[in-house]
N, CA and C atoms of all chains as a GROMACS GRO file, in nm:
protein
  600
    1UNK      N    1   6.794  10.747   7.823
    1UNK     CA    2   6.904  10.793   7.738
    1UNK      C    3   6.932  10.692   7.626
    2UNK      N    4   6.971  10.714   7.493
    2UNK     CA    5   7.000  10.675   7.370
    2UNK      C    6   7.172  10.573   7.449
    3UNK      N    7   7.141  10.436   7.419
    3UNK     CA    8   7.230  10.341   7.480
    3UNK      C    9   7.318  10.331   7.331
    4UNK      N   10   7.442  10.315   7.358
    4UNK     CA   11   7.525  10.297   7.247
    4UNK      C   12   7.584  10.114   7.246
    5UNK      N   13   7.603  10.092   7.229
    5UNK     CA   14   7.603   9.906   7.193
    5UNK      C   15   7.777   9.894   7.188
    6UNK      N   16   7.801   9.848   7.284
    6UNK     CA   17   7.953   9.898   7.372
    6UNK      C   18   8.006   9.804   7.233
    7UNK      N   19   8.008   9.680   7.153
    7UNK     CA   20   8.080   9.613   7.081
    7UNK      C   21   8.067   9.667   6.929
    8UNK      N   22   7.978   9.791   6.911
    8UNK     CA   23   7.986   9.847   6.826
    8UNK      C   24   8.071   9.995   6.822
    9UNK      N   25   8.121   9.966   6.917
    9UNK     CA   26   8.234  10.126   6.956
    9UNK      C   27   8.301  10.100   6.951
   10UNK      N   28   8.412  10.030   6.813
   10UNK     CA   29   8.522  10.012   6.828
   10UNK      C   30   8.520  10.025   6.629
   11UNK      N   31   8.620  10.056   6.626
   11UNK     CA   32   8.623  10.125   6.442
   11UNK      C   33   8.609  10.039   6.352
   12UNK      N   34   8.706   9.907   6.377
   12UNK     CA   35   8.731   9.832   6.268
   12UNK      C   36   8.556   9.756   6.284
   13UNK      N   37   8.517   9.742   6.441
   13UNK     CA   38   8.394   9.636   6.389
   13UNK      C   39   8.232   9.690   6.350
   14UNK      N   40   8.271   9.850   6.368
   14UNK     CA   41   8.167   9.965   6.364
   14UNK      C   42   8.189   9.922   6.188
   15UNK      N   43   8.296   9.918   6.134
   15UNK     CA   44   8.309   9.968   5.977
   15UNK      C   45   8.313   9.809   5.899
   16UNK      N   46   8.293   9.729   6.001
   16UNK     CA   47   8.276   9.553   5.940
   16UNK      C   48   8.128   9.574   5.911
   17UNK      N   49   8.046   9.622   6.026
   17UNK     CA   50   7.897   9.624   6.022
   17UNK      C   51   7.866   9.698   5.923
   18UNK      N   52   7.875   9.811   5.936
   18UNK     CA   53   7.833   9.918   5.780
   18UNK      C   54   7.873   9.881   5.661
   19UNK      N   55   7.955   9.779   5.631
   19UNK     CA   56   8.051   9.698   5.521
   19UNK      C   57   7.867   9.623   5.481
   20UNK      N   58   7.878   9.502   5.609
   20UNK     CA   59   7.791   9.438   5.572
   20UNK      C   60   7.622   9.452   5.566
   21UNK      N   61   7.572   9.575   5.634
   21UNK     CA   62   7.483   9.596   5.679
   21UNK      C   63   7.438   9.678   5.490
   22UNK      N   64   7.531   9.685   5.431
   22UNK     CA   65   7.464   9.713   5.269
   22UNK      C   66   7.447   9.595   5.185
   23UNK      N   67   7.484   9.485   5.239
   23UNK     CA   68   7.417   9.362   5.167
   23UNK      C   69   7.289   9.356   5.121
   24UNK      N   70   7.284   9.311   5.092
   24UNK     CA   71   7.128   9.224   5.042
   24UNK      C   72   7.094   9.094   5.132
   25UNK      N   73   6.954   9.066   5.096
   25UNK     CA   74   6.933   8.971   5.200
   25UNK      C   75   7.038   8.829   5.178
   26UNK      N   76   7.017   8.773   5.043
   26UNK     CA   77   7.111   8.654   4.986
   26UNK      C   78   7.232   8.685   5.005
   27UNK      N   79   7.277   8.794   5.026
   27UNK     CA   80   7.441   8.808   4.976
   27UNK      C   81   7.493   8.822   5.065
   28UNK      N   82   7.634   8.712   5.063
   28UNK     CA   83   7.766   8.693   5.136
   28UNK      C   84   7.914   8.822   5.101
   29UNK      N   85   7.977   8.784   5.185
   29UNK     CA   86   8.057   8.907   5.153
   29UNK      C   87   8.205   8.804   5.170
   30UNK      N   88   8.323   8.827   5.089
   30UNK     CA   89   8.474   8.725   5.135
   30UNK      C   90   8.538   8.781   5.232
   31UNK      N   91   8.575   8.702   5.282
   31UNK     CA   92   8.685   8.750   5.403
   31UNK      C   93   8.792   8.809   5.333
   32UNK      N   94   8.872   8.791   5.240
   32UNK     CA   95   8.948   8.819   5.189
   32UNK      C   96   8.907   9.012   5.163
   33UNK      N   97   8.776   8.986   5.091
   33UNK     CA   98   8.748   9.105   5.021
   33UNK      C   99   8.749   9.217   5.155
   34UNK      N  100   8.643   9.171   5.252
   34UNK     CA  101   8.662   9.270   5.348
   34UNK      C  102   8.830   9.282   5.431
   35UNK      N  103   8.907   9.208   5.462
   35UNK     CA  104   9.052   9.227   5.490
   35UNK      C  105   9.071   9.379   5.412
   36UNK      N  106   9.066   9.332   5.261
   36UNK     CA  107   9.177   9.442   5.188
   36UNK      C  108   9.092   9.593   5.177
   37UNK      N  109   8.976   9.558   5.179
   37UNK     CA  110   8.875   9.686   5.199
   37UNK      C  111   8.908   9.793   5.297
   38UNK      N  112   8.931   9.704   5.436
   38UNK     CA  113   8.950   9.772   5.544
   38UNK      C  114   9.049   9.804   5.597
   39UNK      N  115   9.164   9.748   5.478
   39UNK     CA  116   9.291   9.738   5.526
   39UNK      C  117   9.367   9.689   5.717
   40UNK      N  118   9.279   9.526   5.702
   40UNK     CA  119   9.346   9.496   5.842
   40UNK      C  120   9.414   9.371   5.810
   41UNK      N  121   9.473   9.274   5.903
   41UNK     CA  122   9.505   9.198   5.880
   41UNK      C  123   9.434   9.059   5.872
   42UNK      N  124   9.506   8.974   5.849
   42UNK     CA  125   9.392   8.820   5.877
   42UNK      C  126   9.390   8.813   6.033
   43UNK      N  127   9.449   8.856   6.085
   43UNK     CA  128   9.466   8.835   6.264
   43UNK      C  129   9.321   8.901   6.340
   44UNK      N  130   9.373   9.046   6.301
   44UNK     CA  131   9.289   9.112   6.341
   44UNK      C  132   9.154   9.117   6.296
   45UNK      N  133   9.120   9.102   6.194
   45UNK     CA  134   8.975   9.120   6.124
   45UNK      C  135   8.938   9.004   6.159
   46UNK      N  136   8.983   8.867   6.179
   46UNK     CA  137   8.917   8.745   6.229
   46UNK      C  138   8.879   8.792   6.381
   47UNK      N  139   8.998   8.817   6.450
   47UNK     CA  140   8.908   8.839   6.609
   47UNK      C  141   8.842   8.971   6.613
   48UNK      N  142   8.817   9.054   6.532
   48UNK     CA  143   8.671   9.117   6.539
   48UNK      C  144   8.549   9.023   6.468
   49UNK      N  145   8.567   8.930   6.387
   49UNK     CA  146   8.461   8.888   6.353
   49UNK      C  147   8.417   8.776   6.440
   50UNK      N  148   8.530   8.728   6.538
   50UNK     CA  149   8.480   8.622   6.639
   50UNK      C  150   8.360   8.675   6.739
   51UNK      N  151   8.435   8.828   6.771
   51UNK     CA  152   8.343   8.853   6.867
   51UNK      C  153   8.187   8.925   6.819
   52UNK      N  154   8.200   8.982   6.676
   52UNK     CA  155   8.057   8.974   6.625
   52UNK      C  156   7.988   8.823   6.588
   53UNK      N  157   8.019   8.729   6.588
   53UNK     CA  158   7.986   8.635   6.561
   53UNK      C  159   7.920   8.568   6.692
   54UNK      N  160   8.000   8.545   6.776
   54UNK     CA  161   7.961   8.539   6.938
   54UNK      C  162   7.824   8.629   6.985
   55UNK      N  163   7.842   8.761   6.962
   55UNK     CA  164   7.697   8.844   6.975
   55UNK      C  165   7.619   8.802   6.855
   56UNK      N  166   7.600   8.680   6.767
   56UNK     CA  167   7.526   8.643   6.676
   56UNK      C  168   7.490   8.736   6.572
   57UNK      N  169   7.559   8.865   6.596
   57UNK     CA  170   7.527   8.993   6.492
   57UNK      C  171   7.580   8.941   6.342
   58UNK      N  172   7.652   8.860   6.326
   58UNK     CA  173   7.715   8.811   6.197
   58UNK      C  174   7.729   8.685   6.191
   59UNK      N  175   7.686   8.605   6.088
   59UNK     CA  176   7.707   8.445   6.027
   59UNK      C  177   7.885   8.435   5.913
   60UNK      N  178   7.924   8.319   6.022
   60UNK     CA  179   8.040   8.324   5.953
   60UNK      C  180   8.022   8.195   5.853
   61UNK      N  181   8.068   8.159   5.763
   61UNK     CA  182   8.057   8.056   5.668
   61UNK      C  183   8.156   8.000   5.651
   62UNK      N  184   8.260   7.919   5.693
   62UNK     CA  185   8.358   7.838   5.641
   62UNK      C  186   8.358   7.738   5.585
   63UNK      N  187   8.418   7.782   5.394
   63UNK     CA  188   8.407   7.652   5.302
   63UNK      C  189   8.527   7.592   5.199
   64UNK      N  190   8.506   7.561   5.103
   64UNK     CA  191   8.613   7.535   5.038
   64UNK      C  192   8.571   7.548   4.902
   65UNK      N  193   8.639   7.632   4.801
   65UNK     CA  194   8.654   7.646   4.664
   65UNK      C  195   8.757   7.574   4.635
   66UNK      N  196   8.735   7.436   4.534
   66UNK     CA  197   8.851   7.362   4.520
   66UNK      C  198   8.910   7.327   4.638
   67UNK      N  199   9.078   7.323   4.647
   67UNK     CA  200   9.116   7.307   4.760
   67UNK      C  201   9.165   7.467   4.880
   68UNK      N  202   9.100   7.536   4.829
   68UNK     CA  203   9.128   7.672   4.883
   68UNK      C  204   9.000   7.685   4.985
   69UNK      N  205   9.056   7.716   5.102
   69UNK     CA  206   8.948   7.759   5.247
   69UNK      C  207   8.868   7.943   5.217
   70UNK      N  208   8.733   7.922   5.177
   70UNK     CA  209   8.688   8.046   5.240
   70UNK      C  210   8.612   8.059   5.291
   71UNK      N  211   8.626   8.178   5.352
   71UNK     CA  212   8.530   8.262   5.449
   71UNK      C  213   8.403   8.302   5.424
   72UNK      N  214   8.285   8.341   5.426
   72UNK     CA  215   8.202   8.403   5.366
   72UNK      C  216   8.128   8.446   5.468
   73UNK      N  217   8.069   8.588   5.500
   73UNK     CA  218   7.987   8.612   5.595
   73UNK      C  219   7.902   8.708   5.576
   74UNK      N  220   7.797   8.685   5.605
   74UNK     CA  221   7.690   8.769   5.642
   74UNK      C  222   7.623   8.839   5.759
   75UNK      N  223   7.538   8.932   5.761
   75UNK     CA  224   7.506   8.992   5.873
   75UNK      C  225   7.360   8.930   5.929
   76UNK      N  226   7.328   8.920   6.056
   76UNK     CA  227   7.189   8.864   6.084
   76UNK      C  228   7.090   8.951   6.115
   77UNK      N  229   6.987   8.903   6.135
   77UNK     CA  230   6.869   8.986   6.114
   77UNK      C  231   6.930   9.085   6.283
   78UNK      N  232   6.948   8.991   6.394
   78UNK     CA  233   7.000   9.029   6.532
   78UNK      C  234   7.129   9.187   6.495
   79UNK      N  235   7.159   9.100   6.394
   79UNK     CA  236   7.297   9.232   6.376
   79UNK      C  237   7.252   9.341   6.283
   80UNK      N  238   7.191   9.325   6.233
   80UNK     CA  239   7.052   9.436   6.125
   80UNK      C  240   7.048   9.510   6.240
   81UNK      N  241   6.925   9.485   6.317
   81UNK     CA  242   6.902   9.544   6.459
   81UNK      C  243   6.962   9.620   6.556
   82UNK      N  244   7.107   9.542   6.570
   82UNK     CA  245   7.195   9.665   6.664
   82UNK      C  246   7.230   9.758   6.636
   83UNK      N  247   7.275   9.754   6.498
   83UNK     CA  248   7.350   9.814   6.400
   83UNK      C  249   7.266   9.956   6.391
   84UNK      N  250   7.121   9.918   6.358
   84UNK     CA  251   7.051  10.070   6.320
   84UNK      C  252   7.003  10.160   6.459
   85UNK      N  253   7.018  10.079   6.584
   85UNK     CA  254   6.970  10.104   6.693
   85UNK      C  255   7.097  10.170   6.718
   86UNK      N  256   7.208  10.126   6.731
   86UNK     CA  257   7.334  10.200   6.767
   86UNK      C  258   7.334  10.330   6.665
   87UNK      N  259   7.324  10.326   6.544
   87UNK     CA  260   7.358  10.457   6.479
   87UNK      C  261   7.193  10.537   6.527
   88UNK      N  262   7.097  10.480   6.549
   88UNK     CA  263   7.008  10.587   6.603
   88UNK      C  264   7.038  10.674   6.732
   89UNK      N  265   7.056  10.590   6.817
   89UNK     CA  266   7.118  10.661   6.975
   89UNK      C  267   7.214  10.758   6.934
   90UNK      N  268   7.310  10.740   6.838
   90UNK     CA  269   7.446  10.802   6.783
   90UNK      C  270   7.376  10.944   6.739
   91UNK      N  271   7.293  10.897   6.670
   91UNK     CA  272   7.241  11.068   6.586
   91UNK      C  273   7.140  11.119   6.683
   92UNK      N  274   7.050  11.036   6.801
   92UNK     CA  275   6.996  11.091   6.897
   92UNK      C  276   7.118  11.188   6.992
   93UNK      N  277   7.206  11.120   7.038
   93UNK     CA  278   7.318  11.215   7.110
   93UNK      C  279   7.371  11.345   7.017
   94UNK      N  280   7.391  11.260   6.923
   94UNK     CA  281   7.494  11.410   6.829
   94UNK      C  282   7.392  11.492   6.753
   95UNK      N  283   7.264  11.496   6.768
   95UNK     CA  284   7.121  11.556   6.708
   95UNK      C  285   7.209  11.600   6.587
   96UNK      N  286   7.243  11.476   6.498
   96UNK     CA  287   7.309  11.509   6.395
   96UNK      C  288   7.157  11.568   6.273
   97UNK      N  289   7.106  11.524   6.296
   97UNK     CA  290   6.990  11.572   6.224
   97UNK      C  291   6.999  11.737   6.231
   98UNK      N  292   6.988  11.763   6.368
   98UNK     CA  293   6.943  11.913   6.367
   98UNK      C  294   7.071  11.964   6.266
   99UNK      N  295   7.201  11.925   6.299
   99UNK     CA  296   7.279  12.006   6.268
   99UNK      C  297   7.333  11.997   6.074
  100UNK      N  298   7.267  11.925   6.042
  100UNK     CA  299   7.275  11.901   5.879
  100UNK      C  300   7.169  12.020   5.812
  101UNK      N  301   9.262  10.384   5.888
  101UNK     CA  302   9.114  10.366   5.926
  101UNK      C  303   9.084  10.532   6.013
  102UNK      N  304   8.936  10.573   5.997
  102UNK     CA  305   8.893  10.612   6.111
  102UNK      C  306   8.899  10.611   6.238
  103UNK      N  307   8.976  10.629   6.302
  103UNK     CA  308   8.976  10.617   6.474
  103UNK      C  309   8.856  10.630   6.576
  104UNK      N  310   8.831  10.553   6.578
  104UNK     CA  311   8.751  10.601   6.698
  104UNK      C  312   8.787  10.633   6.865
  105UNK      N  313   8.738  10.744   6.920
  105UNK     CA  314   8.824  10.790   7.109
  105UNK      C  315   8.733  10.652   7.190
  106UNK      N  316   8.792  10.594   7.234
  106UNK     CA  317   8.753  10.477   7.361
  106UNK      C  318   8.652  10.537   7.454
  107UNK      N  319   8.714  10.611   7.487
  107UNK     CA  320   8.604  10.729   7.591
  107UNK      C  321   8.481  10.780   7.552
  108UNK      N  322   8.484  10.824   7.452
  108UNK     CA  323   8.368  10.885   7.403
  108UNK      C  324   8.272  10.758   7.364
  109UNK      N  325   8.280  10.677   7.403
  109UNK     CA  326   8.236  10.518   7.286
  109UNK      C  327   8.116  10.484   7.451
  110UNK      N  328   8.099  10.576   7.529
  110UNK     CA  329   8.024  10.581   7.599
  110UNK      C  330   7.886  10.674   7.604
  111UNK      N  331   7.755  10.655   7.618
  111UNK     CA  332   7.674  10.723   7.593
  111UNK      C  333   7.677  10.831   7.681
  112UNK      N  334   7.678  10.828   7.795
  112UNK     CA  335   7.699  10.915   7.900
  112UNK      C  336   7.789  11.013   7.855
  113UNK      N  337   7.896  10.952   7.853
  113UNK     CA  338   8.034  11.076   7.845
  113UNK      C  339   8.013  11.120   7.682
  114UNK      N  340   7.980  11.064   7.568
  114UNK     CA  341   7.991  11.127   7.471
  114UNK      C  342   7.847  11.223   7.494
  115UNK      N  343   7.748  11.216   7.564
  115UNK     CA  344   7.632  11.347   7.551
  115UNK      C  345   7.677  11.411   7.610
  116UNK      N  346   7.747  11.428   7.752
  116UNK     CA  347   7.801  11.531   7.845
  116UNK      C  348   7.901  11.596   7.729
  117UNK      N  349   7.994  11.521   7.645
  117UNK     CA  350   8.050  11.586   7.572
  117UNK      C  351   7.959  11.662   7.455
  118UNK      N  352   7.865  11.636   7.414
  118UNK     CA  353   7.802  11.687   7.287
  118UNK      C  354   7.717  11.813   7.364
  119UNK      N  355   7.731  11.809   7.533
  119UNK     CA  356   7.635  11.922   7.580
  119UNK      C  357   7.762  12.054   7.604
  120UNK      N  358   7.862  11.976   7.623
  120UNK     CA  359   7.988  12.072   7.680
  120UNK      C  360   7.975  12.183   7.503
  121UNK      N  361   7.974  12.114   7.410
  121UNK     CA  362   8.076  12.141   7.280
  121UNK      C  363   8.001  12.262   7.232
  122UNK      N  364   7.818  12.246   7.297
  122UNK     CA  365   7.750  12.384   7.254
  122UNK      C  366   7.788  12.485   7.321
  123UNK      N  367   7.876  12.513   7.405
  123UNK     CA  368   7.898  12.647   7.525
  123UNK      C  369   7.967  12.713   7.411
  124UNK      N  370   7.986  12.855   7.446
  124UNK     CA  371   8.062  12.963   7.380
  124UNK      C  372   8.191  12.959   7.468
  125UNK      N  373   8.328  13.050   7.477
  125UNK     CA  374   8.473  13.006   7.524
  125UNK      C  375   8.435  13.049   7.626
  126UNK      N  376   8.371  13.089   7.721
  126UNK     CA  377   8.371  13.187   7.838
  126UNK      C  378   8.264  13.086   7.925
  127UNK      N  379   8.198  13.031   7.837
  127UNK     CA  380   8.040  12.953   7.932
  127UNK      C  381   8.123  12.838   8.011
  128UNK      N  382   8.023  12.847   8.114
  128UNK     CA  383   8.061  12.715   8.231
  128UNK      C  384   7.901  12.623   8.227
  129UNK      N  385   7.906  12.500   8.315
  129UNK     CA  386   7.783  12.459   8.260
  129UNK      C  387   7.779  12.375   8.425
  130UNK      N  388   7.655  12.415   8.489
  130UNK     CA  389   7.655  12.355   8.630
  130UNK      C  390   7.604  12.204   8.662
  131UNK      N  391   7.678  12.176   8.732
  131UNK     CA  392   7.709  11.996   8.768
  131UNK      C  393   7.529  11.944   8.751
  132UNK      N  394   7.460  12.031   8.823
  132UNK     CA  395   7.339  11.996   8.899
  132UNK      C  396   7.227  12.005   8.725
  133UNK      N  397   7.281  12.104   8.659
  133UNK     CA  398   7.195  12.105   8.523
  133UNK      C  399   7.220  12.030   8.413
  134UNK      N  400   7.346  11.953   8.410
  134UNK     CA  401   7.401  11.897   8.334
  134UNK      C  402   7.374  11.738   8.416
  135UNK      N  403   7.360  11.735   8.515
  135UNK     CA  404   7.218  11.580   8.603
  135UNK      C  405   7.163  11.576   8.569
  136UNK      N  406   7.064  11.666   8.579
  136UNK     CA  407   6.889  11.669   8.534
  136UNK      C  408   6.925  11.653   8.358
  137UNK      N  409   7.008  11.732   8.339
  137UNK     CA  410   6.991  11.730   8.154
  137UNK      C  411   6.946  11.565   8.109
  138UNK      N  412   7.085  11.508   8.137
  138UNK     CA  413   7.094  11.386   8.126
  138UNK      C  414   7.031  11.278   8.199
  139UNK      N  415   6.930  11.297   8.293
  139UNK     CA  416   6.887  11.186   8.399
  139UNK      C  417   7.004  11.125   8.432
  140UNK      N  418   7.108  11.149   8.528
  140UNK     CA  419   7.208  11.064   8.556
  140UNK      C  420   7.201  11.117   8.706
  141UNK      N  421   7.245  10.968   8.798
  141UNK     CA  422   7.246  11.012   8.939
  141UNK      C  423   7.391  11.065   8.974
  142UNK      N  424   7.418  11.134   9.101
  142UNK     CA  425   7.501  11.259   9.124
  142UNK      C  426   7.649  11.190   9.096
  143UNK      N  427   7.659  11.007   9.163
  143UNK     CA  428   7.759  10.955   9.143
  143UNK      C  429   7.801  10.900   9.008
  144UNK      N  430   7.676  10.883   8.947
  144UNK     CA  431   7.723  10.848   8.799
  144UNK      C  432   7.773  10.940   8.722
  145UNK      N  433   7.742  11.063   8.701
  145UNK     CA  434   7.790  11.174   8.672
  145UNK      C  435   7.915  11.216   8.660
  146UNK      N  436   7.913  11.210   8.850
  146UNK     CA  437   8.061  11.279   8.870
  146UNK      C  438   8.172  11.180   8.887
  147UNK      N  439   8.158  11.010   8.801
  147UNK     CA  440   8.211  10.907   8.772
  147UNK      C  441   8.300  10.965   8.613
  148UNK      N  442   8.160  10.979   8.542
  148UNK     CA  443   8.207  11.004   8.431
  148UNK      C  444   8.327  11.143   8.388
  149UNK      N  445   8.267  11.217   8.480
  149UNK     CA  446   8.342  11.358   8.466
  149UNK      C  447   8.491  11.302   8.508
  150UNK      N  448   8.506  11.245   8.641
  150UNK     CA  449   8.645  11.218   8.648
  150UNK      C  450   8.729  11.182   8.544
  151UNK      N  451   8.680  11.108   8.440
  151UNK     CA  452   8.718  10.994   8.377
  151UNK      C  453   8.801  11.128   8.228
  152UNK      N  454   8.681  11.206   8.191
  152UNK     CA  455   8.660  11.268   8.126
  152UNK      C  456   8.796  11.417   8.209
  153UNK      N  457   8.801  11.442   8.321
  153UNK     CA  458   8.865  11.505   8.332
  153UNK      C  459   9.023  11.478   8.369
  154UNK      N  460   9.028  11.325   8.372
  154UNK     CA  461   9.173  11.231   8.347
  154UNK      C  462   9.240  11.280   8.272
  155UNK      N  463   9.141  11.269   8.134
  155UNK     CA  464   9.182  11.242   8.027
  155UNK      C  465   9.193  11.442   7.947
  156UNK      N  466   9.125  11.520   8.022
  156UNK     CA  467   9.192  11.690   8.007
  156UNK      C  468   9.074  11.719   7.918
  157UNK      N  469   9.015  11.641   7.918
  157UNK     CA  470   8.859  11.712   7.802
  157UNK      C  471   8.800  11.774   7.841
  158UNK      N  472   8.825  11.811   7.979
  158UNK     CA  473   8.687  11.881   8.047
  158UNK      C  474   8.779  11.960   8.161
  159UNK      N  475   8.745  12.081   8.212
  159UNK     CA  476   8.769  12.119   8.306
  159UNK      C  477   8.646  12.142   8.405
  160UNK      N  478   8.723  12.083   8.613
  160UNK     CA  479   8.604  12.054   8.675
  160UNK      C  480   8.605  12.213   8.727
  161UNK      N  481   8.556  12.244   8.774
  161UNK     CA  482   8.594  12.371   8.891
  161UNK      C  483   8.525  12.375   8.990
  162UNK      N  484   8.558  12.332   9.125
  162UNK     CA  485   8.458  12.350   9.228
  162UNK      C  486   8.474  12.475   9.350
  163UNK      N  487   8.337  12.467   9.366
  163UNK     CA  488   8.361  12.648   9.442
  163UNK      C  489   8.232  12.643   9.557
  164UNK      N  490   8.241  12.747   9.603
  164UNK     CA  491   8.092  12.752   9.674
  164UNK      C  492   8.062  12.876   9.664
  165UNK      N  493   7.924  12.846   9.639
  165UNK     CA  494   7.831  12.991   9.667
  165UNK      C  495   7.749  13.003   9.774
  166UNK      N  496   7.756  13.142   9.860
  166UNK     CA  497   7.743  13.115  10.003
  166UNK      C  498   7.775  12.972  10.079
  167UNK      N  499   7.721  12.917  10.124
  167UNK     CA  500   7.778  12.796  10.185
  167UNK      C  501   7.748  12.656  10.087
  168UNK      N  502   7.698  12.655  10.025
  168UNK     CA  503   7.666  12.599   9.876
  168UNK      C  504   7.799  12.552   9.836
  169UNK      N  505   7.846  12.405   9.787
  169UNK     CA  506   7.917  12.367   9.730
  169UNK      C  507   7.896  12.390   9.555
  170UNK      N  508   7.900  12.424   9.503
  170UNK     CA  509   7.913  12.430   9.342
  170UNK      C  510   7.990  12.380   9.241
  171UNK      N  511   7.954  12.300   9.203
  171UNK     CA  512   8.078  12.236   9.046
  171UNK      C  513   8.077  12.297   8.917
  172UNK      N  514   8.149  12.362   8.851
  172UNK     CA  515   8.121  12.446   8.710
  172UNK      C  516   8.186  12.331   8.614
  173UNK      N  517   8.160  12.327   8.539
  173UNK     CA  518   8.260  12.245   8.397
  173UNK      C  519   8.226  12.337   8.278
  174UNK      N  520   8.355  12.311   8.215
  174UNK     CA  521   8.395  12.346   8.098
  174UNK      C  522   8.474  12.240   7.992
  175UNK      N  523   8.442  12.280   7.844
  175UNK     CA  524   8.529  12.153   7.754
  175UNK      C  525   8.684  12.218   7.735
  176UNK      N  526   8.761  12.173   7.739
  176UNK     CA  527   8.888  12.230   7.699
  176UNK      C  528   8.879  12.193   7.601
  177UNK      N  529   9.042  12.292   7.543
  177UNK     CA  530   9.049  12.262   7.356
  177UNK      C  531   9.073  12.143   7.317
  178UNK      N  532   9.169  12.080   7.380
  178UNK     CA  533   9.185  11.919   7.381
  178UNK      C  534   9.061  11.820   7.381
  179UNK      N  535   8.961  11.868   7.513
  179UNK     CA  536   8.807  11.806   7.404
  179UNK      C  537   8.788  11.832   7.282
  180UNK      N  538   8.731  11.934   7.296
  180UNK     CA  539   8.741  11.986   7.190
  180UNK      C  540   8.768  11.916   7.052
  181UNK      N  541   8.873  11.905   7.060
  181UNK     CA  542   8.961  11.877   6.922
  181UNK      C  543   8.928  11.720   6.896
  182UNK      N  544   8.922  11.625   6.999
  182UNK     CA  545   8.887  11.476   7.002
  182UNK      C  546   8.728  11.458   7.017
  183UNK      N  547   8.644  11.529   7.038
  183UNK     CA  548   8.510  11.556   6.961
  183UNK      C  549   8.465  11.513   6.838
  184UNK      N  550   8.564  11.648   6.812
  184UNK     CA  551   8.531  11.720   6.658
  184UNK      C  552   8.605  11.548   6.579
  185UNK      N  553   8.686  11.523   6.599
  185UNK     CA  554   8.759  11.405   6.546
  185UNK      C  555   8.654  11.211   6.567
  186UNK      N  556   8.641  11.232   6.680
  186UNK     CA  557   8.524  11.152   6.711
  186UNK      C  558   8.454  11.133   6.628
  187UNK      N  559   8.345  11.289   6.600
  187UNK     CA  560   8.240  11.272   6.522
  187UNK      C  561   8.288  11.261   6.355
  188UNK      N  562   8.384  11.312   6.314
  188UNK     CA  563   8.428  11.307   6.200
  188UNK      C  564   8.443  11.193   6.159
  189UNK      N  565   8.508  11.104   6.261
  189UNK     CA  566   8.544  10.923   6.236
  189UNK      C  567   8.411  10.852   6.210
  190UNK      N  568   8.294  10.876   6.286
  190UNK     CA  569   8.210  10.868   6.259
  190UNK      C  570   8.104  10.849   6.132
  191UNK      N  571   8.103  10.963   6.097
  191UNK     CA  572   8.035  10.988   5.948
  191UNK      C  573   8.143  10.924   5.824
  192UNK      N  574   8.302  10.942   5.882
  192UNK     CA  575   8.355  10.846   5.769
  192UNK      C  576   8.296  10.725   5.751
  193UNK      N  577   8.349  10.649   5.909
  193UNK     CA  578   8.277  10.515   5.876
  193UNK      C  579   8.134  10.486   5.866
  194UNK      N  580   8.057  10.593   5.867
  194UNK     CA  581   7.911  10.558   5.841
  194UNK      C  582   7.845  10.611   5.722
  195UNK      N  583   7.970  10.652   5.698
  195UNK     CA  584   7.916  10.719   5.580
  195UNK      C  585   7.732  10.849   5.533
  196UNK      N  586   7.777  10.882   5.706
  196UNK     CA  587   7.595  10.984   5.747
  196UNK      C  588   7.607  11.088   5.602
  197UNK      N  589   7.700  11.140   5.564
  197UNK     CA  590   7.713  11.261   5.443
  197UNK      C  591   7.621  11.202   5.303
  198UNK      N  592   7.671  11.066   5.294
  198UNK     CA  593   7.624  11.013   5.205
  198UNK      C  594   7.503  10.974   5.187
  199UNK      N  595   7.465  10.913   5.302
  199UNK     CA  596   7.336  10.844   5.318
  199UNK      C  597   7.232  10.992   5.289
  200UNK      N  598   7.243  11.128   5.394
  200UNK     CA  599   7.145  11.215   5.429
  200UNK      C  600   7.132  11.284   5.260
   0.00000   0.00000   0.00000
C-alpha cells in the first residue's frame, strides 16, 4: 500500500514543503517571508520547522544582516524525496489521475 | 489555511475512505472485500474502522448470514462531507489543479 509520511500530514508543514519544494537548487527562502505567506506565527512556523529540520527534510540557516537575526531555509535533497513520495502515495490512494 | 482531517492523514483509513466514497446511497461494501482490497489483516482493519466509526464517517453494520457472521459498511454524509473537504485541502495546498 502507498505509505503516507505521517510528518507530512499536517497542513501548515505539508504547505512549508510545497512552499519550498519550488525552489531552485541555490535558493533560500526567509523565515519572515514564509511566516506572512502562510499566515502563521513566529511560534508556530518555527516548531514546524524544528521538526522538519530534525527529519533533515529542511536546512535551517541562522544569520545576521547587520545587526538583525535571519532565518533562511532550504529544502534537502532527503526532503525533495519525501515530499514527492508522499504526494505520489496521495494521488496513488485518491487515483487522482483517473479522476482529472 | 487549508485544513487538513487528522484521521484521514492515515493511509489505511484515507483508502478505506476513498473506497467507501465510490458506493452509490444504497451500496454497502463487505468487511472481508474491503481486506483483500486493501491487503490489511482482519485486526488492522477492523482497528481502523472503529476509529473511523468514532468519529461517524462510516457506518458498521453487523449481521449474519446463515450462521455466518457478516460486517457491511457504509460512508455516512458526515464522511462524506470531510472527504470531499480533505481532498479539497489538499489540491489547495498542493496546488494538483495547477500543476496537471
Amino acid at each position: 500500500m502507498a505509505e503516507l509520511d505521517e510528518l507530512l500530514c499536517q497542513s501548515a508543514r505539508l504547505q512549508i514543503m510545497a512552499s519550498l519544494m519550488t525552489l531552485g537548487a541555490e535558493e533560500q527562502v526567509d523565515f519572515t517571508y514564509l511566516r506572512d505567506l502562510l499566515k502563521l506565527t513566529d511560534g508556530n512556523l518555527g516548531a514546524h520547522l524544528l521538526k522538519l529540520e530534525q527529519a533533515e527534510y529542511i536546512v535551517v540557516e541562522k544569520t545576521f544582516v547587520g545587526r538583525k537575526p535571519k532565518t533562511y531555509l532550504t529544502i534537502s535533497d532527503k526532503g525533495r524525496r519525501a515530499f514527492k513520495q508522499h504526494v505520489t502515495s496521495l494521488e496513488k490512494i485518491l487515483h487522482f489521475k483517473d479522476k482529472k
